[in-house]
Phi, psi and omega in degrees: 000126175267167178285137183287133191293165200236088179325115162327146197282112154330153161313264251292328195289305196310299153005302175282296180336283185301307167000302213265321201252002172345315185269328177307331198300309180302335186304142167324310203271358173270320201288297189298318175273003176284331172294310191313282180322279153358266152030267199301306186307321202266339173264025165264324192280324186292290200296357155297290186311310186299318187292296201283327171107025184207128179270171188270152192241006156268176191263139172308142185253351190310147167202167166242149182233134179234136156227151189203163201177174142291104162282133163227125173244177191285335162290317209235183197222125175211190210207177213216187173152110203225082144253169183230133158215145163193130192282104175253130195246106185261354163285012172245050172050044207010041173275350200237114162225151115324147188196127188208123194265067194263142196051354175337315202250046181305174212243330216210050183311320174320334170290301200332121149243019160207240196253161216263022169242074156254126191234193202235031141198175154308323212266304203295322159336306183278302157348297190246018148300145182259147148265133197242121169224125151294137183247117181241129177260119167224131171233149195265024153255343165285300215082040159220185183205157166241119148235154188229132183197200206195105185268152207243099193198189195227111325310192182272157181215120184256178198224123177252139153213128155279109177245153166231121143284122167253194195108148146212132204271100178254081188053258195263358198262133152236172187202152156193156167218155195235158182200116197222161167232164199194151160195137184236132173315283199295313192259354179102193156260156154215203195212146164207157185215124157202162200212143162232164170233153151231175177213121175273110181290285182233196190270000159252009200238055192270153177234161181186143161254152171209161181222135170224145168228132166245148187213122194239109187297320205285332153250006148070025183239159184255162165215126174255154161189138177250144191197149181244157182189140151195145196238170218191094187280089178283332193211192154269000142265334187244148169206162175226143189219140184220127207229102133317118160226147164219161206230148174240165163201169145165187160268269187273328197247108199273142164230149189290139189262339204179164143207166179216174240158125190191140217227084179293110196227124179227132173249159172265122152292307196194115182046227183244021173241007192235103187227143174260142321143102143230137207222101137317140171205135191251128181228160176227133195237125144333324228238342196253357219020061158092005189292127159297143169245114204279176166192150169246140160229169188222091198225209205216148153252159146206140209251096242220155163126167157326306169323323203268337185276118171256000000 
């Protein structure tokens, strides 16, 4: 699940911050991601300057995003571990991005019914996550991306996938549809199609729908979803999101496999890169005959890159 973005901090809010945090400038974990960040900016400007022969004379836009939490459900207790990064090179006309994935690339997102690395810890999560990297070519006048990678597991498995993106924003209305082809030495080939709407009532106020089938040859199965959404800006700090999905599988004949119902209350911790996670849930299974199963979950975002440094 990505993160819903967050509103920049007012002058008056920054204004006050520093006031308040002087000595915070100095904490170990402000020190780390300031190094960290730093980083990601100076290998996104080298490997731009090595592809194009011209060094960048903007600021890197590259970042990485990592969470990682607890899940507690009524038997059992399990943990997460997610990052994303992508290196973005803008002397390649910002068509060349790097991309590196853990669980990223899941096959069947549609299936997912909480977060796709959850394993029965944090630690282990992060441990036995695979990772997926990628060289991704996007041209934003197609609406279309290329990526040729490699998932980094026992063996390497490498990977082609193509997608095209449509949408357009008609006053408070948005649409988009996706169209993707994807083929893995180990899993095979498929397909996924999905299309959305959204509606802004105001500008803290959004509603939104989406629908996907992904199709997988090597098991010869359709996977559906359907999801509902409405987010809720309460501040530039505090934000809320409440989510309805329901999931299908089958071949010829798709039957219902679930639903969920899930209420997301995410606050900013510290400036706009540090945000803490709480997310209820409820699931119903077919296989359950339909018994809710409750869950919490608790987790930490954190945002890295340039961008992110004051």
């Amino acid at each position: 699940m990505s993160i819903w973005p967050l509103c920049s901090y007012s002058a008056e809010d920054m204004k006050s911050e520093a006031l308040e945090e002087g000595d915070k400038e100095q904490s170990w974990w402000h020190a780390t991601h300031e190094t960290v960040s730093k980083t990601i900016g100076s290998w996104s400007g080298n490997i731009d300057t090595f592809l194009s022969g011209h060094p960048s004379s903007i600021m890197s836009e590259s970042q990485v995003e990592i969470r990682f939490g607890p899940i507690f459900g009524e038997e059992s207790s399990s943990g997460f571990f997610d990052l994303n990064a992508q290196l973005k090179l803008p002397n390649t006309q910002d068509r060349l991005r790097l991309v590196i994935e853990s669980n990223g690339d899941s096959l069947v997102p549609e299936s997912e019914l909480g977060e796709s690395s959850q394993k029965n810890n944090v630690i282990n999560s992060a441990l036995s996550s695979s990772f997926s990297a990628a060289v991704r070519f996007a041209r934003a006048d197609m609406g279309a991306d290329f990526d040729a990678g490699v998932r980094i597991d026992f063996p390497l498995d490498p990977f082609l996938r193509l997608r095209f993106t449509q949408g357009n924003d008609v006053n408070v209305l948005e649409w988009w549809q996706k169209q993707e082809v994807f083929a893995y030495y180990s899993d095979g080939v498929g397909a996924r199609y999905g299309i959305g709407l959204g509606y802004k009532q105001s500008p803290s106020l959004q509603y939104s729908t989406d629908f996907g089938v992904t199709w997988l040859d090597k098991e010869g199965l359709f996977y559906v979803r359907e999801n509902f959404f409405i987010r809720h800006a309460v501040n530039e700090k505090n934000r809320m999101s409440y989510q309805l999905s329901f999931l299908q599988s089958g071949k010829s004949d798709i039957q219902p496999d679930s639903f969920l119902y899930n209420f997301l209350y995410e606050r900013l911790l510290y400036k706009d890169w540090l945000i803490g996670q709480i997310k209820p849930q409820f699931t119903h299974e077919t296989e359950n005959d339909y018994d809710g199963e409750a869950s919490l979950t608790l987790s930490i975002a954190i945002l890295l890159g340039p961008e992110y440094l004051h």
